[in-house]
C-alpha positions in Angstrom: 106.4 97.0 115.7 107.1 96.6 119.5 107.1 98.5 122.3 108.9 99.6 125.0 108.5 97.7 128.8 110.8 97.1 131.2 113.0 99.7 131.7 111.8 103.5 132.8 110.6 105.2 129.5 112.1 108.0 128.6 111.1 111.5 129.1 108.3 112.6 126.5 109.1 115.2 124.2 106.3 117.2 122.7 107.1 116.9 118.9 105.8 119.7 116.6 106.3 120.4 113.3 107.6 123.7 113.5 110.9 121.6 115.4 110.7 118.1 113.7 113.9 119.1 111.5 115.8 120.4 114.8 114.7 116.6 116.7 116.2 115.2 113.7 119.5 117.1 113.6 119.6 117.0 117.1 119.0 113.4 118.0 121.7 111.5 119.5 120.4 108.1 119.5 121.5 105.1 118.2 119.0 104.6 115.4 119.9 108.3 113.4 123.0 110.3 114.1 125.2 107.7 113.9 124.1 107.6 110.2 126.9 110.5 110.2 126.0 112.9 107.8 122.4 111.9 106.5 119.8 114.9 107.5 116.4 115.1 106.3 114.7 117.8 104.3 111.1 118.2 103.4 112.8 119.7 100.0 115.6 116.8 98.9 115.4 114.3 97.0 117.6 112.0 97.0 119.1 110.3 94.2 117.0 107.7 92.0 116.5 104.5 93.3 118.5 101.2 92.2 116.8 97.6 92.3 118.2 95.0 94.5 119.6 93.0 91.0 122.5 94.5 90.3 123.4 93.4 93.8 122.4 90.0 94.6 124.4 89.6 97.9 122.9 93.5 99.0 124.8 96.7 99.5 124.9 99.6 101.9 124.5 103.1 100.5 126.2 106.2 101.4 122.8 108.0 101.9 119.4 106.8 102.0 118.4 106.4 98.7 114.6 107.5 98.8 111.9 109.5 96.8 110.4 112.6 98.8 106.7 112.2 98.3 104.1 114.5 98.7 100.8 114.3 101.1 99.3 115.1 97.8 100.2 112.3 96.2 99.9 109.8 98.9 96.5 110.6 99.2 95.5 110.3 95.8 97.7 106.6 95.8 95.5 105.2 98.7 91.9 107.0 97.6 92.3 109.5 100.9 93.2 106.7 102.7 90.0 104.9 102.2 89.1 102.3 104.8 88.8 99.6 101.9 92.5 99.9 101.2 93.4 99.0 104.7 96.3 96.5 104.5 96.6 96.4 108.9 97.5 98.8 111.8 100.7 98.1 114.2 101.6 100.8 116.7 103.5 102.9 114.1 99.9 103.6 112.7 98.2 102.3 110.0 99.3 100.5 106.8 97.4 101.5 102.8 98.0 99.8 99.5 98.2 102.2 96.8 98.5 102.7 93.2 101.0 105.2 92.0 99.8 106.3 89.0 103.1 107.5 87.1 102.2 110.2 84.3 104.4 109.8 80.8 106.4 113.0 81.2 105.1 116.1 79.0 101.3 114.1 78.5 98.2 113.3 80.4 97.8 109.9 80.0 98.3 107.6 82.2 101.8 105.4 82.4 103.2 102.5 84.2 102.0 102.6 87.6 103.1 101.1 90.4 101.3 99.0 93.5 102.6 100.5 97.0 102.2 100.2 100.8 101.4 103.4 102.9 102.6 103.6 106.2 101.0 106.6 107.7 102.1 107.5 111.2 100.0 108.3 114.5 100.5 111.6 115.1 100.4 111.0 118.4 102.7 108.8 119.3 106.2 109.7 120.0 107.3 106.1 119.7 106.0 106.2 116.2 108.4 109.4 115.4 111.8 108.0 116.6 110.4 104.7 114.5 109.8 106.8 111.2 113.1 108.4 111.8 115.1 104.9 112.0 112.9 103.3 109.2 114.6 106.3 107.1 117.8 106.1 108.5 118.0 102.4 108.6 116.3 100.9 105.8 116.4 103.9 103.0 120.3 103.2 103.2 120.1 99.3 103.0 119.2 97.3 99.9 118.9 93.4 100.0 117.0 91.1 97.9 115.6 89.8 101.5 114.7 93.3 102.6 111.5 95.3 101.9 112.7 98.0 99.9 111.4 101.6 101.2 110.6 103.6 98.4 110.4 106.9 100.2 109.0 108.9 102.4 106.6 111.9 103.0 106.8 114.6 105.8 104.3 117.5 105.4 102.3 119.3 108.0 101.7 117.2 111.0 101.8 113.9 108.8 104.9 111.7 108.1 104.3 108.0 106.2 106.8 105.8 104.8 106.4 104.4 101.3 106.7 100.4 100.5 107.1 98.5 97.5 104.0 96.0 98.2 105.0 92.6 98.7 101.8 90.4 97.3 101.3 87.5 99.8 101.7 89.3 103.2 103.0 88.3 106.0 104.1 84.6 107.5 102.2 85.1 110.6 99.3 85.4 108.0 100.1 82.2 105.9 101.2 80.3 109.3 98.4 81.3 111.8 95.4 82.7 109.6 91.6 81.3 108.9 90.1 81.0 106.3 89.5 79.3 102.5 91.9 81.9 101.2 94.5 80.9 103.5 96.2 77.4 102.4 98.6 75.7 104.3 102.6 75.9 103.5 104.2 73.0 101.8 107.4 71.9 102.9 109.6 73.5 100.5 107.8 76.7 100.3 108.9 77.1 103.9 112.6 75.9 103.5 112.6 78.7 101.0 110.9 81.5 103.4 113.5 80.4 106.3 116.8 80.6 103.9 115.8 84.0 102.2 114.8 85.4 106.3 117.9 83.9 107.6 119.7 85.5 104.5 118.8 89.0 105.1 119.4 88.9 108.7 123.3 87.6 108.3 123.4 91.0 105.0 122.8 92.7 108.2 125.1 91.2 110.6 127.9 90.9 108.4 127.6 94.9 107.0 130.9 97.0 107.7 128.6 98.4 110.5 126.6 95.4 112.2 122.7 96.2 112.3 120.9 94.3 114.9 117.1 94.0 113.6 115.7 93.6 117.6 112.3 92.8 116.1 112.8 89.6 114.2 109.0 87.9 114.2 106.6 86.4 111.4 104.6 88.7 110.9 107.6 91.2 109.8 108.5 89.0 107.0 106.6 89.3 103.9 106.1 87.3 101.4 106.2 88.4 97.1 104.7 86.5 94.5 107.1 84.0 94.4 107.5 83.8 98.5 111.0 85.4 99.2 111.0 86.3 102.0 111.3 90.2 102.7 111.9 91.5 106.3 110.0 94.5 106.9 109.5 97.0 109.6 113.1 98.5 111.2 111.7 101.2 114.1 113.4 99.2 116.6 116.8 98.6 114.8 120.1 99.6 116.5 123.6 99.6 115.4 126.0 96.7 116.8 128.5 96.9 119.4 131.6 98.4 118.7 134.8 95.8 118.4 136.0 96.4 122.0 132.5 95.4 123.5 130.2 92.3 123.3 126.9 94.0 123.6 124.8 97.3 123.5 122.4 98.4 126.6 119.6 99.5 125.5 116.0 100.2 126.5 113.8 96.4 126.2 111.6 96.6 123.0 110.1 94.0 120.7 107.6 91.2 121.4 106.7 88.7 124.0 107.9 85.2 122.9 110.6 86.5 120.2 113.0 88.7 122.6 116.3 86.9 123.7 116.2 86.0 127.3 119.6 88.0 128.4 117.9 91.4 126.3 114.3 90.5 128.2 116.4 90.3 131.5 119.4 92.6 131.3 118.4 95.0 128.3 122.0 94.4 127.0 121.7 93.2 123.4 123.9 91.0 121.2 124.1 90.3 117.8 122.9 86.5 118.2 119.9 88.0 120.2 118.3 88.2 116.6 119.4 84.6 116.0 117.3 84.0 119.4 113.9 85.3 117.6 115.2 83.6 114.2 114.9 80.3 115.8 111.8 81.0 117.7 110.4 81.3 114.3 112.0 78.0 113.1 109.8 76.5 115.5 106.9 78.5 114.5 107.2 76.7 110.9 108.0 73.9 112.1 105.0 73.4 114.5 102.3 76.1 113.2 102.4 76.9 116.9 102.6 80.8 118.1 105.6 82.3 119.9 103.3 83.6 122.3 99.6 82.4 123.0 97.5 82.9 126.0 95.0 80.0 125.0 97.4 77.5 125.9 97.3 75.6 128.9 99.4 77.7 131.6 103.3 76.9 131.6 102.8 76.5 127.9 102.4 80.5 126.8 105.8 81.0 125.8 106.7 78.4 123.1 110.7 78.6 123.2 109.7 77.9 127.3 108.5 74.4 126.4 109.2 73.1 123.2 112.9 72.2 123.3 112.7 68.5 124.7 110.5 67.9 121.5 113.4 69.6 119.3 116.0 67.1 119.9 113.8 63.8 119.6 112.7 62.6 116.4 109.4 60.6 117.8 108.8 63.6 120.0 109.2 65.9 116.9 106.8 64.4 115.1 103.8 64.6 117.8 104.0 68.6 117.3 105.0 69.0 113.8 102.3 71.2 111.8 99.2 69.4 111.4 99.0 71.8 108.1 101.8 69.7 106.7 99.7 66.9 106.6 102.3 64.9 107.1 103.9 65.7 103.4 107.4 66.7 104.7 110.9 64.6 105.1 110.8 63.6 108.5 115.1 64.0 108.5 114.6 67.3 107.3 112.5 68.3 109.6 114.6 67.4 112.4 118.2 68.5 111.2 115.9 72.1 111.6 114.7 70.9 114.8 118.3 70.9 116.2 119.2 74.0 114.0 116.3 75.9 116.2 117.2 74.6 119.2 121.2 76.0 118.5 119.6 79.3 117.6 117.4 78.9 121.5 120.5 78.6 123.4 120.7 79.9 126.5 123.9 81.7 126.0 124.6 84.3 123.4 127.9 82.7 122.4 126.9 79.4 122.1 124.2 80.3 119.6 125.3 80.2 115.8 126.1 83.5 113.8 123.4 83.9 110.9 126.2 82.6 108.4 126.0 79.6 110.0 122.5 79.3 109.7 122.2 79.9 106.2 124.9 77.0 105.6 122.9 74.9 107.5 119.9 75.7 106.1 120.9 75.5 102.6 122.8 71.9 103.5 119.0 70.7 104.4 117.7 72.1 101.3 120.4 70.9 99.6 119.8 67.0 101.0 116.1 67.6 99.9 116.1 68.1 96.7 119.1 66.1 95.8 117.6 63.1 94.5 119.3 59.4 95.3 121.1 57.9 92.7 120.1 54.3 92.2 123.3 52.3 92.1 123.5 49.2 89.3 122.8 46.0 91.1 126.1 44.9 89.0 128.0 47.3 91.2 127.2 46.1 94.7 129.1 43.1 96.3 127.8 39.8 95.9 127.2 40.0 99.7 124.9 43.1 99.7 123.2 42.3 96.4 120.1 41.2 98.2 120.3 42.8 101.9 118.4 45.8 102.5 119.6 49.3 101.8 121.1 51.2 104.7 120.0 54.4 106.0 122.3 57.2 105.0 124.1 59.1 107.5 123.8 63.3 108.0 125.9 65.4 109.3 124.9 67.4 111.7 123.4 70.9 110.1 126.0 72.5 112.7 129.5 71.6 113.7 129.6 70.4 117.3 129.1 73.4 119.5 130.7 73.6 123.0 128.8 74.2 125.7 93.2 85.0 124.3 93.4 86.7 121.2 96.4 84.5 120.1 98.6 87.5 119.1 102.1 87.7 121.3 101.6 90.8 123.4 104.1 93.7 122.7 107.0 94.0 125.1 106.4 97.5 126.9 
């Protein structure tokens, strides 16, 4: 989650919870009451909740679609939030796996029960509120196989926490930049995979009726299930898009050092393709095994996107930075065709970079050229001339029409 720098914060606002429901019906901001009609009560529930199969290509609902949970329950789920079920604090709070134990109805014993993440909020932060309030907004309306899907929610007494289905495997910052024997290095296809399903839910939320920008787009908010598709997590800092008659939104400067676009970081307006911005920074990321942000690089060479673009557009060049993880197991053509896909998604200018749409074509072209194995000719079939010559190299197209034109952690953007 990031956090606000740049502009002049905003007034605090003591937040009780005598008032919570009138912040919440009262709130202007971009992130809840132009949701229309959804309002929050301790006492709803909304209706039952629908898996992401029936609808393969996503779907926005009318209301969030969410379970009200109880404090009760929660802490039973996560052992009263015991320190052992830790899963990792952000500055929303701090993050509990949990088993929902789900009774058969009418007996005592025990039925199918469910695994769950437990986001529980710092009740001190005002930051972490307006988060919870756009997590609920936001996320309990949208449902895409790419997205983490929010289960619910609980908001009693001082305490409010978001519900998670867990996702198994974590988070890509995890698999890209973490130590230890447990953590093994990504193949080659398993990250082709991770970009096309991240780059899928990103355009689901470009291309809704209502454009979402995500503002936070980073590895460590995409998860990873059992199977690693990807699942973007975490939307306290999403806003809705520009209307038709304007390019951009202004908004206060949130998200993360090394992943903002440069015209948000400079200007605090936002575009849609400011996501494509961190989407690429985190092409590079997989590509390289290199952090967007890392203060125990030599200085001039902190920010990655600030750098690494002379290497994206040269194959020999390409190669001297490519993930040493890899160990060399990867299609060198591959890997550069999403070279010069990052380096699109980099552009300087917010028009010049591609819409998600466009990434997901391109990605899925590379995939595509992977997998696709060659088809040996007969040596009957070639031309008496060419029956003994060496085979040519084929020729790509380019993933994208011509366009015109120390702790390691990034810090948060505040």
């Amino acid at each position: 989650m990031g956090i606000c720098w740049g502009s002049p914060a905003e007034s605090p606002t003591t937040i009780t919870t005598d008032h919570i429901s009138t912040v919440i019906s009262n709130k202007t901001s971009n992130t809840a009451s132009s949701l229309g009609s959804t309002n929050i009560s301790r006492n709803s529930l909304f209706s039952a909740s629908s898996g992401d199969e029936s609808y393969p290509n996503g779907q926005i609902l009318p209301h969030p679609n969410l379970r009200v949970f109880s404090l009760l329950e929660l802490k039973a789920a996560t052992k009263n939030f015991r320190p052992d079920t830790l899963l990792g604090e952000g500055g929303f709070g701090k993050v509990f796996k949990g088993w929902l134990d789900e009774r058969e109805k009418g007996q005592g014993r025990s039925g199918n029960g469910t695994v769950i993440a437990v986001k529980k909020l710092n009740s001190e932060s005002l930051q972490g509120f307006e988060e919870w309030q756009s997590e609920v907004n936001f996320l309990g309306r949208l449902s895409h196989p790419n997205l983490v899907k929010l289960l619910g929610y609980c908001w009693e007494e001082k305490e409010l926490l978001l519900v998670y289905d867990f996702v198994q495997k974590g988070s890509l910052e995890n698999h890209l930049f973490g130590r230890g024997a447990a953590v093994q290095p990504l193949p080659w296809d398993i990250r082709l995979k991770i970009a096309i399903g991240a780059a899928k839910g990103l355009a689901f939320l470009h291309t809704s009726e209502k454009q979402v920008i995500y503002r936070d787009f980073k590895a460590s908010n995409i998860l990873l299930d059992g199977s690693y598709n990807a699942k973007i997590a975490d939307f306290g800092l999403a806003k809705f898009g520009p209307s038709d008659s304007q390019s951009h939104v202004t908004t206060r400067v949130m998200g993360t050092y090394g992943y903002a676009a440069p015209e948000y970081v400079a200007t605090g307006h936002l575009y849609v393709k400011s996501d494509v911005y961190g989407f690429g920074v985190v092409l590079v990321e997989m590509l390289t095994g290199l952090r967007a942000h890392d203060t125990n690089r030599p200085s001039g060479r902190h920010n990655l996107a600030d750098w690494i673009q002379p290497y994206l557009c040269d194959k020999r060049k390409l190669k001297s930075v490519m993930d040493s993880g890899l160990d060399a197991k990867y299609p060198s053509k591959a890997a550069f065709r999403m070279a010069q896909l990052a380096l699109n998604c980099l552009g300087p200018e917010p028009k010049h970079r591609p819409s998600m749409k466009e990434v997901v074509e391109a990605l899925e072209r590379i995939e595509a050229a992977y997998e696709r194995p060659l088809e040996p000719r007969s040596h009957s079939d070639l031309p008496t001339n060419q029956r003994h010559s060496r085979q040519q190299p084929l020729q790509h197209r380019s993933v994208l029409h011509p366009r015109q034109g120390g702790n390691g952690y990034p810090p948060r953007l505040k």
